[in-house]
Wavefront OBJ file of the C-alpha trace (Angstrom):
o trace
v 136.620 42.259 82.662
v 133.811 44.695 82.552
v 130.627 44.147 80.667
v 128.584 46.489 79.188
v 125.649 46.428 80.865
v 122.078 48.330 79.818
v 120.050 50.666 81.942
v 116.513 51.424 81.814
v 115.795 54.815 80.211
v 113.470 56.832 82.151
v 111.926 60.454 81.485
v 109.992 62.080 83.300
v 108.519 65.708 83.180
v 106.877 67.229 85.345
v 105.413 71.019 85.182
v 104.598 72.058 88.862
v 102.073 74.363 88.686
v 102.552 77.944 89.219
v 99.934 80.252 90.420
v 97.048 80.424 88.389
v 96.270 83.495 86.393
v 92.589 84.681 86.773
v 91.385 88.036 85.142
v 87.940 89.804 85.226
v 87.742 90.793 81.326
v 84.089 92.359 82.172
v 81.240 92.829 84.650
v 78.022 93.617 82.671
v 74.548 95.013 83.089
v 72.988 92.246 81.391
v 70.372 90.076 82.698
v 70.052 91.737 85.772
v 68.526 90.033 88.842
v 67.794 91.849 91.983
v 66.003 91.152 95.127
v 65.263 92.098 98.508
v 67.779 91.917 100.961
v 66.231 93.465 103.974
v 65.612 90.264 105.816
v 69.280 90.651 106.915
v 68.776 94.121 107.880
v 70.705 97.434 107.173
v 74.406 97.681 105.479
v 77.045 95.825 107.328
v 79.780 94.304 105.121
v 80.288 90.513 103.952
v 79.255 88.637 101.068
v 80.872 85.323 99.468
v 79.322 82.793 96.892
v 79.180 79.281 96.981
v 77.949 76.700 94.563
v 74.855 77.204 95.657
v 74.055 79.967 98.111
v 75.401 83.496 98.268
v 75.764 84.929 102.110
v 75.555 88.455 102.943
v 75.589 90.066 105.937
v 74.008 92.844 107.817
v 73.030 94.352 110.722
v 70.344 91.727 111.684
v 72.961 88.758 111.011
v 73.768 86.997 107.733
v 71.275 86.329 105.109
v 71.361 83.189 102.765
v 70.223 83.230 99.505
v 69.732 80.071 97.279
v 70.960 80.249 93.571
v 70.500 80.726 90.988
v 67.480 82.965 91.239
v 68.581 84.159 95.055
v 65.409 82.721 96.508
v 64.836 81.796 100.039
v 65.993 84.200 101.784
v 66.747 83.184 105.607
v 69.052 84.359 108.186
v 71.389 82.253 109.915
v 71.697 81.770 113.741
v 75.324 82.889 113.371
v 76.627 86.090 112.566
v 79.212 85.801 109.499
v 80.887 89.145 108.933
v 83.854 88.853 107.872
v 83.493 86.342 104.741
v 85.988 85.096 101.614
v 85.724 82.208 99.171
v 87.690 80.377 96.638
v 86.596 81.244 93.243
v 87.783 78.132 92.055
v 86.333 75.438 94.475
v 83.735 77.625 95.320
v 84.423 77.240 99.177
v 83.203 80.008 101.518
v 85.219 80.928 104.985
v 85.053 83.208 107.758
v 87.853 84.509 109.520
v 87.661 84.141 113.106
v 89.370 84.706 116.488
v 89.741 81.011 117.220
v 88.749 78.121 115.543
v 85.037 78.115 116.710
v 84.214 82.039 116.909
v 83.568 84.066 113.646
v 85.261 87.748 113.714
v 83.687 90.740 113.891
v 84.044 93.119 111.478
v 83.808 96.301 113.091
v 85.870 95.367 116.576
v 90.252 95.458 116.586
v 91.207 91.985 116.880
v 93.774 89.642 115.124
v 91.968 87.040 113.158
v 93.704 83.801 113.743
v 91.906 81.445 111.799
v 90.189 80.854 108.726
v 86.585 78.574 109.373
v 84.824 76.821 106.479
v 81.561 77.739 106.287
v 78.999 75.380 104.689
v 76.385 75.863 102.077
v 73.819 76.284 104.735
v 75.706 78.259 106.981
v 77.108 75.772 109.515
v 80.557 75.630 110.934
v 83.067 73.447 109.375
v 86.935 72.640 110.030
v 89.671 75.507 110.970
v 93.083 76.267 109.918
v 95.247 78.137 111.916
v 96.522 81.568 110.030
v 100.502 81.830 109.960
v 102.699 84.659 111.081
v 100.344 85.222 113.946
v 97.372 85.770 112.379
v 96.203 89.780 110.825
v 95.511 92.016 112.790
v 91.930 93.722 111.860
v 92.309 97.574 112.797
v 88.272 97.122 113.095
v 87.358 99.111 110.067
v 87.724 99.123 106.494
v 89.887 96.260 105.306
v 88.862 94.946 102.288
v 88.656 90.984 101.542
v 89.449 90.010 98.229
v 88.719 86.566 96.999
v 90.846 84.782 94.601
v 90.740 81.773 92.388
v 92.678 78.754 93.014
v 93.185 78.163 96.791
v 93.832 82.158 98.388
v 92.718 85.410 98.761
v 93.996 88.673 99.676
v 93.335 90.963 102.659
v 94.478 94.640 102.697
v 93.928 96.612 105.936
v 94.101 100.604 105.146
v 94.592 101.942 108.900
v 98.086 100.680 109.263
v 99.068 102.921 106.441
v 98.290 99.800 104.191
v 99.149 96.654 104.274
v 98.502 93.789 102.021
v 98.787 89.924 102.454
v 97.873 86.759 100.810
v 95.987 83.568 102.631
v 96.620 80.341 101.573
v 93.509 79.329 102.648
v 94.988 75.324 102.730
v 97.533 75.935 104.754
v 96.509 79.063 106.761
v 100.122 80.888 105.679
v 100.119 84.132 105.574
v 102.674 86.676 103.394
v 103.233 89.940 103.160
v 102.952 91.456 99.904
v 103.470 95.121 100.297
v 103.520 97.537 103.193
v 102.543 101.263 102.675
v 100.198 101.162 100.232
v 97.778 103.670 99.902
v 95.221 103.954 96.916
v 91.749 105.056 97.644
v 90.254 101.271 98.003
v 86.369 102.233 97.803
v 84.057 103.638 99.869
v 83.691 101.479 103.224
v 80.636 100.541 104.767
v 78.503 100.324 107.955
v 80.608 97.692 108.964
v 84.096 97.289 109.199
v 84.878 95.207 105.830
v 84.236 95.812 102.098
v 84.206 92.358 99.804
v 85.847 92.575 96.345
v 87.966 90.349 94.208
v 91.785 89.496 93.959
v 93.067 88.849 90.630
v 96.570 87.489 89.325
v 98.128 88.330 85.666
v 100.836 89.848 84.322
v 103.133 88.313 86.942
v 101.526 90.374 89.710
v 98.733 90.097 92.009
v 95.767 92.983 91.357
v 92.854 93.775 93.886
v 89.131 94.562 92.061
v 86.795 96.739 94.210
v 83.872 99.264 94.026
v 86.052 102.641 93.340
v 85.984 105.135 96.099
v 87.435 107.794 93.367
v 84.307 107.247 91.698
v 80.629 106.443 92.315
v 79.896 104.692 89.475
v 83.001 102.339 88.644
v 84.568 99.041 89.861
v 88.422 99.215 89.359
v 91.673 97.342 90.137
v 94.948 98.540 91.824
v 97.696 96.500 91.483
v 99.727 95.287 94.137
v 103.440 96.058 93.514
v 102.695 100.113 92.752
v 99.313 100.978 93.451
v 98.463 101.186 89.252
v 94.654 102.362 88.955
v 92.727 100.874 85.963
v 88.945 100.374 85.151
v 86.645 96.772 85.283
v 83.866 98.770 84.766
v 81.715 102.212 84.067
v 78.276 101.598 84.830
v 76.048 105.005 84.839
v 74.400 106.597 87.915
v 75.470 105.674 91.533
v 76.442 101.855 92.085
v 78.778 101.848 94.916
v 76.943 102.755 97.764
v 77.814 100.439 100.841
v 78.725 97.636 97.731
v 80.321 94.322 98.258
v 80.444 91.787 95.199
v 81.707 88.779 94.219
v 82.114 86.604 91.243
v 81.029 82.800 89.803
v 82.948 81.754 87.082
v 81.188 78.690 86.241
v 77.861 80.690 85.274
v 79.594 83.735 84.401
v 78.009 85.883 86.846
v 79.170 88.436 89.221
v 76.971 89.023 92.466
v 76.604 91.846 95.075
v 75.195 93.591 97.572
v 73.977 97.158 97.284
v 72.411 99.894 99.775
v 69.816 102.826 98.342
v 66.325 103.235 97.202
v 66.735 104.687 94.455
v 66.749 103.581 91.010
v 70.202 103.569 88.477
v 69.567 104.253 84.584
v 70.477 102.024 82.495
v 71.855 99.215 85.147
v 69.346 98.969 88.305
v 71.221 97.718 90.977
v 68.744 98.690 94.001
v 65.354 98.263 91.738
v 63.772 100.736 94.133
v 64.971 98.463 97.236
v 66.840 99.974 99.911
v 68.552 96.827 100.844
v 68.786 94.257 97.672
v 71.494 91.562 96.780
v 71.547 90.584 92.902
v 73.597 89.386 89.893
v 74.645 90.414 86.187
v 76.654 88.803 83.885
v 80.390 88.946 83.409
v 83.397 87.256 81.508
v 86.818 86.355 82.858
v 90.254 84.892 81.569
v 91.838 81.871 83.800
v 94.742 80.087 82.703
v 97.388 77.471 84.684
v 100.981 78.630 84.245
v 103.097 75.595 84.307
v 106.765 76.432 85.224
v 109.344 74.875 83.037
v 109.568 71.147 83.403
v 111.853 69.051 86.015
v 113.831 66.155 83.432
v 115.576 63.201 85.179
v 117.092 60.910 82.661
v 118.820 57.613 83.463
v 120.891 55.973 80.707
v 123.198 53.411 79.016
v 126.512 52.644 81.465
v 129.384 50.308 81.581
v 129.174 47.722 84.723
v 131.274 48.340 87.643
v 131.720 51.791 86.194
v 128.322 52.927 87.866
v 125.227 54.755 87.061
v 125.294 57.821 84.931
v 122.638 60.298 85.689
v 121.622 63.185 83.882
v 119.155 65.833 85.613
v 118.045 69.198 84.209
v 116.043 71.420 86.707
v 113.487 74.020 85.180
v 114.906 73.863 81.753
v 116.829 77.127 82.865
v 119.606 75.685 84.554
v 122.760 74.732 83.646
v 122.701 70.890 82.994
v 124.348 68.969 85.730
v 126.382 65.690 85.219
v 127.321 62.866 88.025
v 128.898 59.479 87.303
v 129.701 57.569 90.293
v 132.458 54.929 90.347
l 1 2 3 4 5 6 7 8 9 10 11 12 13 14 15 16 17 18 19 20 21 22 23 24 25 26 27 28 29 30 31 32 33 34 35 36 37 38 39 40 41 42 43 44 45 46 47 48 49 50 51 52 53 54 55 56 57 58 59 60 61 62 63 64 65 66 67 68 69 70 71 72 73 74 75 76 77 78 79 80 81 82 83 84 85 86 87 88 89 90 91 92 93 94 95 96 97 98 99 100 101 102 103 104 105 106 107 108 109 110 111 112 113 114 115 116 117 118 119 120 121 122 123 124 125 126 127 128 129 130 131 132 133 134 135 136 137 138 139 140 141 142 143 144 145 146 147 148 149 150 151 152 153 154 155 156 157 158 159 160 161 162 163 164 165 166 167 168 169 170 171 172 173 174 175 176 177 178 179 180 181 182 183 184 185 186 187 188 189 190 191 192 193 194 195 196 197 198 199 200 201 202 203 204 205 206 207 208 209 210 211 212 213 214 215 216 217 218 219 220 221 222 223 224 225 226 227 228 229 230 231 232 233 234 235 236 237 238 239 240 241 242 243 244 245 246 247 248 249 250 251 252 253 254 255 256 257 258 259 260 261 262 263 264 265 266 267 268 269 270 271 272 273 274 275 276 277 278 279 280 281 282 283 284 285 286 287 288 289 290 291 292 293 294 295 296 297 298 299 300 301 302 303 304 305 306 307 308 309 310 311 312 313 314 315 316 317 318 319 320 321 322
C-alpha cells in the first residue's frame, strides 16, 4: 500500500553575477590639483591608482605619490612600466616576464604574468597569464583598467589586437583581431594608460584621443565606434596617461609640457606634473536571470519529483524517478 508521504519544499534563487557595467559619465576640470612630477624624470608611460598612492613612471624609474593631495613624492628602487589596476578593489599590477621581473615597456617580449604591486611599491604574489601570455610588440599598446576584477590590453603593431585579463585567474581572451582606430598619441615609452569600460553589452576602451589634442574618447570594441568623454580646451594629451577613483570621484593623470592650458591647467607651468580633477561614473551589477530548484509533495515508493528551471529562459524540465 503506498502512503503519501511529504517532502520538504525548497527554493532557491540564485542570480550569478554577470559582468559588471562601469561607465565614465564625465571627467571634469574642477578642483584641479597638479604637482611636480619630475622626480621620476622625463615621459615614459605607466600610471595606476591605488587606495592610497598613485604610481607613475618615467625615465628615472617610478614615482609614488601619496593621496589624496599627491604628496611625497619618492621613487621606487624598481622600475614599474608597464602598470594596470582594478578600479573596483583598487589593486595595482605590473605585467612581467616571469613572476619576479616587471616588463619593460619599450622592449618585444611576451608578458607572462601579472605581479601585484603594493601600496608602497613592493612585489607581491603572481599569476600566470593564459593562452601563453601577450606578446608586447615593444611600443604603443595601450593598458586599460577596468572595474571589477580585469582589464583590457590592445597592442596596435599586430594590426590590432585586443584582449581581456582576468586579473584572478591570469586568463586571457581574445576580443577582436584587426582593429584599427587611432588609439592616442603614444609616448616616450612603449605603453599609454587609459580606462576600459563595459555597457551596452559591449566592452569600450577610454583614452587620450590621438584624432584630437584636446579630447579623451572611447572606441568600442566590437566595431571600432568613436565617441567623446571629454572636450577640454587647449592641448591636454601630450605624452598623457590617466586613470580613475571611483570612490572619491576623481580621475588622475600624468601629463608632459610647460606650458599652461586655458581654462583646465593640466601642466600648471610644469614640464613633468601628475594631478587630479573630478569626474562622475555609472556602475551597476547585472544579475543574469535566476537558477530555481524546487523539490515538492510525492507519493512514497513512487520517488522524488523534481522541478528545475535554469535562467528563467529555458524550457522547464520535469524528472520523476520510480
Amino acid at each position: 500500500m503506498r502512503h503519501l508521504a511529504l517532502f520538504t519544499l525548497a527554493l532557491a534563487a540564485t542570480p550569478a553575477m554577470a559582468q559588471t557595467t562601469f561607465q565614465i559619465t564625465s571627467l571634469t576640470n574642477s578642483n584641479v590639483t597638479v604637482v611636480d612630477a619630475g622626480v621620476r624624470g622625463d615621459s615614459k608611460g605607466g600610471l595606476a591608482v591605488s587606495s592610497s598612492t598613485v604610481f607613475t613612471t618615467g625615465d628615472g624609474g617610478t614615482g609614488r605619490f601619496d593621496k589624496p593631495g599627491l604628496t611625497s613624492g619618492t621613487v621606487l628602487g624598481t622600475t614599474l612600466s608597464v602598470l594596470t589596476s582594478d578600479l573596483q578593489t583598487q589593486q595595482v599590477y605590473a605585467f612581467g616576464t616571469s613572476a619576479t621581473t616587471p616588463a619593460s615597456d619599450s622592449t618585444s617580449a611576451t608578458w607572462s604574468h601579472l605581479i601585484a604591486v603594493n601600496p608602497d611599491g613592493s612585489l607581491g604574489a603572481a599569476v600566470a597569464l593564459g593562452s601563453g601570455g601577450i606578446a608586447h610588440p615593444g611600443g604603443n599598446t595601450k593598458i586599460l583598467a577596468g572595474y571589477g576584477g580585469y582589464g583590457l590590453v590592445y597592442t596596435t603593431n599586430d594590426g590590432g589586437s585586443v584582449f581581456q585579463v582576468d586579473y584572478i585567474t591570469g586568463s586571457v581572451t581574445t576580443l577582436r583581431t584587426g582593429f584599427g582606430p587611432n588609439f592616442g598619441p603614444g609616448n616616450e615609452g612603449g605603453v599609454v594608460n587609459g580606462v576600459a569600460e563595459f555597457f551596452g553589452g559591449d566592452f569600450h576602451m577610454v583614452v587620450p584621443d590621438g584624432d584630437s589634442s584636446t579630447q579623451i574618447a572611447r572606441f568600442r570594441v566590437s566595431d571600432g565606434v568613436r565617441s567623446i568623454v571629454a572636450d577640454f580646451p587647449g592641448e591636454i594629451t601630450d605624452d598623457m596617461d590617466f586613470s580613475v577613483d571611483v570612490f572619491t570621484g576623481r580621475w588622475y593623470w600624468h601629463a608632459e609640457g610647460n606650458g599652461s592650458t586655458p581654462g583646465f591647467t593640466t601642466r600648471n607651468g610644469l614640464d613633468e606634473n601628475v594631478g587630479f580633477a573630478d569626474a562622475t561614473f555609472s556602475i551597476a551589477a547585472v544579475p543574469e536571470p535566476a537558477t530555481i530548484m524546487m523539490a515538492g509533495v510525492g507519493v512514497a515508493g513512487a520517488g522524488l519529483v523534481t522541478y528545475r528551471v535554469r535562467n528563467a529562459r529555458r524550457k522547464r524540465k520535469t524528472r520523476k524517478t520510480a
